[in-house]
N, C-alpha and C positions, 0 to 999 in steps of 0.2 A: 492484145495488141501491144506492142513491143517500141519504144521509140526510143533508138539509141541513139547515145549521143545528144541529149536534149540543150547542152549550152551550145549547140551550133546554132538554135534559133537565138539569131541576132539581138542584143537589148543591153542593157545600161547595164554597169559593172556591179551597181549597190542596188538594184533591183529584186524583189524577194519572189518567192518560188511560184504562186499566185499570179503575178504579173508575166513571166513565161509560161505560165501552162496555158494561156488563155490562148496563145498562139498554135498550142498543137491542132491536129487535124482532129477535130468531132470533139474538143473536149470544149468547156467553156464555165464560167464563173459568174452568179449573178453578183446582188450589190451586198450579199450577207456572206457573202463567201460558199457558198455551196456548188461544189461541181458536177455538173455531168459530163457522159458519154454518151454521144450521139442519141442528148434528149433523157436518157439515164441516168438516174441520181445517184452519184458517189456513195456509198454509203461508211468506207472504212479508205482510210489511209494508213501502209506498213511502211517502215522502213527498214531498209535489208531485209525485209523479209518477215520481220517480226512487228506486232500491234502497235499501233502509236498511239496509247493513251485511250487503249478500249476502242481505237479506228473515230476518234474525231478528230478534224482534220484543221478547222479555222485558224487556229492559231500557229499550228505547224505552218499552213502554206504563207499566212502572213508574215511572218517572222525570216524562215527557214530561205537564206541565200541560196539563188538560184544556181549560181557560178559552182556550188558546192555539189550537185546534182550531175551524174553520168547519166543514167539510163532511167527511161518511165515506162514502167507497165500496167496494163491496163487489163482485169479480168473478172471471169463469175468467180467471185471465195465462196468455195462450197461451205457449209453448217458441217454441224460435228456427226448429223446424223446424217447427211450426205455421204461425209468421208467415210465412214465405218458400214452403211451398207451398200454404198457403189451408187446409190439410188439417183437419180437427180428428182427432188421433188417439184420443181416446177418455177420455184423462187429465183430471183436475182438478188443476188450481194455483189453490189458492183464494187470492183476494191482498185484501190491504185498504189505501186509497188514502188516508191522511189528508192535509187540506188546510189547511194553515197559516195564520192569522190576519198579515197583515203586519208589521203589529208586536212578532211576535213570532218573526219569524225573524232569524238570525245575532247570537241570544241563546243566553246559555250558562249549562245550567242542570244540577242534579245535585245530587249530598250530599259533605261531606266531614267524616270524622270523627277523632276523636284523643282518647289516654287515656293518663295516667300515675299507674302507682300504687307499693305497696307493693314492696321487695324489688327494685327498680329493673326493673320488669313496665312493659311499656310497648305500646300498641297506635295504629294508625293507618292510615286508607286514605279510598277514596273512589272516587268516578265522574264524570264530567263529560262533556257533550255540545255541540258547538254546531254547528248544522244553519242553511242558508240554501238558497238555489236553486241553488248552484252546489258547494258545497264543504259536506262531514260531516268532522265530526272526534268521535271518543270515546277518552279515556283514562280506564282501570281500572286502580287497584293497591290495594297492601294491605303491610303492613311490620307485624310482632310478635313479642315470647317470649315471648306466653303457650298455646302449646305450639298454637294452631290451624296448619294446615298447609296453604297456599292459599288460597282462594279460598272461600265458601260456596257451596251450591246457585242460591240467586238472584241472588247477584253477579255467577256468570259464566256462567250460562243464557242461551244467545242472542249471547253476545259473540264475533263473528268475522266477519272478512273475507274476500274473496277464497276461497268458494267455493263458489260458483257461484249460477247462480241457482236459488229455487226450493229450494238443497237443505239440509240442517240441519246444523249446526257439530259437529265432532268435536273434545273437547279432552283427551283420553286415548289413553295408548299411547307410545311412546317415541321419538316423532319428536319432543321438544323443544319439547311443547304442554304450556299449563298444566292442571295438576291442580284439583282442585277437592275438599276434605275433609269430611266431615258430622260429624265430632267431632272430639278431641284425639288426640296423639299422647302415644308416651311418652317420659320422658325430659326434660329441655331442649331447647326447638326455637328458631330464631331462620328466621321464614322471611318470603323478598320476592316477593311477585309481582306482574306488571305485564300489562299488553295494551294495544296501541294500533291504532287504526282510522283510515284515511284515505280519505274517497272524495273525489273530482271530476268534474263533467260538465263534458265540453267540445263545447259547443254542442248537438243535441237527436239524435244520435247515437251519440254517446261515452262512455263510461264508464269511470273507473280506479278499483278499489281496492287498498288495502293493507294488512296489518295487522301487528305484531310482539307478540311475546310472550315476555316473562323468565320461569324460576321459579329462587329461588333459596333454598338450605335447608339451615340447621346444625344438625345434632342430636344431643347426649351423653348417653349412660346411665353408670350405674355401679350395682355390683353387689357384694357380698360372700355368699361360701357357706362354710361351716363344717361339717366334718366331724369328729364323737369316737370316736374308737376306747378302751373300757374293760376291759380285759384285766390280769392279774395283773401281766404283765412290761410290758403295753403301754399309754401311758394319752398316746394321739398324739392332738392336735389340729390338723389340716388347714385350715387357713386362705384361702381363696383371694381375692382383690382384681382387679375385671376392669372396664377404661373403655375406651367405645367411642365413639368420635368419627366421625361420619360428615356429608358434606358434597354436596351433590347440585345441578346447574345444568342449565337448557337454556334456550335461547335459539332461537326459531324467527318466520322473516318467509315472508310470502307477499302472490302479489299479480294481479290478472284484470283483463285488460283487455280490455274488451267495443266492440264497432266496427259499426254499422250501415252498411255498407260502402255499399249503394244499396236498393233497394226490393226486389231477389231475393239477398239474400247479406249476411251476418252473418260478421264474424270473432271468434273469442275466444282470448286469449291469458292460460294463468296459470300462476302455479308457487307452489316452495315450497321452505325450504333451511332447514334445522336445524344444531345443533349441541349435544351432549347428554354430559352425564360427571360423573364427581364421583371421590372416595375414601372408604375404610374404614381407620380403624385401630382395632385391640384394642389393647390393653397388659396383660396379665394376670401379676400379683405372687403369689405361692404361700409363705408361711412355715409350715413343718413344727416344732410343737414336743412334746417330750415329758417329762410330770411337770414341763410349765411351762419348758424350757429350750430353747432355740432350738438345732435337730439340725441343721435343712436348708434351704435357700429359692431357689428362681429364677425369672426370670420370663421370659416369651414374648410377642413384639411381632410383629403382622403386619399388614401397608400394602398394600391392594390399590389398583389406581387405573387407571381408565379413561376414554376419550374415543372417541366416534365422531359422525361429520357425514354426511349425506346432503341430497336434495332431487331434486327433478324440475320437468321443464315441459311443457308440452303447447302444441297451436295445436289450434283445430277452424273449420273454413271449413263453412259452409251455405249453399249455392247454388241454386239452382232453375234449371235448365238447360231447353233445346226449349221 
């Protein structure tokens, strides 16, 4: 399905590309940003023709001015082994094809915001895009203490490279992917998080992406508990003083490289390689007094601290042979 001309549907000048598609005939958007057609879920969004970010879409249609859009198409994106044995295997890859207004490509567009208040609270982050025919770039981050922890829901909805086509971003688990929070934590937090996206096509075969991902995150509690004991001989009060400092990082790159080798045969190449750890320390103070007079006191410190890295790569060749 073909809809040219899409700024002809009527809407606000600064309106993003999300809020005009919801207008087309059979498409529609719920409240996470996921589209369908006609009840069919989106599954990959191109522009001009080429992958946006592995085909996640959220952030693209949030961001991505409407007014900047000519033409939307809508269709089945065959798989690699579709293309190369004619086959249709039965599957739906619903894709949607938007088409760039000239002058408005290898412009770079997004939000960036920043806050400084009371009690030295300070907040900051943002998104940025710039897309042309040849080269995507996106970088996401976020920098705060005020106790949020990552990423929100629609920040990093949609945000990843390199994997694969067609199939939808994972950013939890502890391969040194970023997290993403729907509330506060407790405690003191000071956390960073980043992602960055690289695509390029080299010439009408080829395809590189890449992406990297920080998270990084300090967080302190403290705690006092008090125990009375009221007895004739005994009139003990247990005191206890307990801070916990904990500290937590990863750091993970990945990256596919896609190759229309000839007219029967597809190469893809991708991987991925983390690096993930942090520490714990308690420090917990104890003063035992009784009828008010300091009897006893010690304290107990424990540091745990750990690091581990992995990654993998793969190749996959599709051929059509006889």
């Amino acid at each position: 399905k073909m809809f040219s001309g899409a700024d002809a549907f009527a809407g606000r000048d600064n309106e993003v590309f999300e809020d005009r598609i919801r207008r087309l005939p059979g498409m529609s958007v719920d409240a996470s940003g996921q589209m369908t057609w006609r009840g069919k879920a989106i599954n990959e969004v191109m522009i001009n023709g080429k992958p946006f970010f592995a085909g996640n879409s959220t952030l693209l249609t949030q961001n991505l001015e409407a007014k900047s859009i000519t033409n939307v198409e809508v269709f089945d994106q065959k798989s690699d082994a579709e293309e190369i044995s004619g086959i249709d295997d039965g599957n739906e890859n619903m894709t949607v094809n938007l088409e760039m207004k000239d002058e408005f490509k290898a412009k770079v567009f997004g939000e960036i915001y920043a806050g400084y208040g009371t009690s030295e609270r300070y907040q900051g982050g943002g998104k940025l895009f710039r897309i042309s025919d040849v080269t995507q770039i996106g970088v996401l981050g976020t920098i705060n203490n005020v106790n949020q922890v990552g990423f929100s829901g629609d920040e990093i909805s949609g945000f990843n490279g390199s994997s694969g086509r067609g199939r939808g971003a994972s950013w939890r688990g502890p391969e040194g992917n970023l997290p993403f929070d729907n509330g506060s934590a407790t405690g003191q937090n000071r956390s960073i998080a980043t992602g960055i996206n690289f695509g390029r096509s080299f010439g009408k075969s080829t395809q590189f992406t890449a992406d990297y991902a920080l998270f990084d995150r300090n967080q302190i509690q403290q705690s006092t508990t008090l125990q009375a004991f009221h007895r004739a001989s005994d009139q003990r009060v247990v005191e206890t003083m307990e801070g916990n400092a904990t500290s937590q990082y990863s750091h993970r790159v990945g990256f596919e490289y896609r190759q229309k080798v000839d007219s029967t045969s597809i190469l893809t190449v991708e991987g991925a390689a983390y690096v993930t750890g942090g520490d714990n320390e308690t420090v917990a103070l104890t003063n035992i007094k009784n009828s008010g007079e300091l009897v006893d006191n010690y304290s107990v410190r424990e540091l745990i601290n750990n690091e581990r890295s992995g990654g993998q790569i793969s190749a996959k060749y599709n051929n059509r042979s006889g």
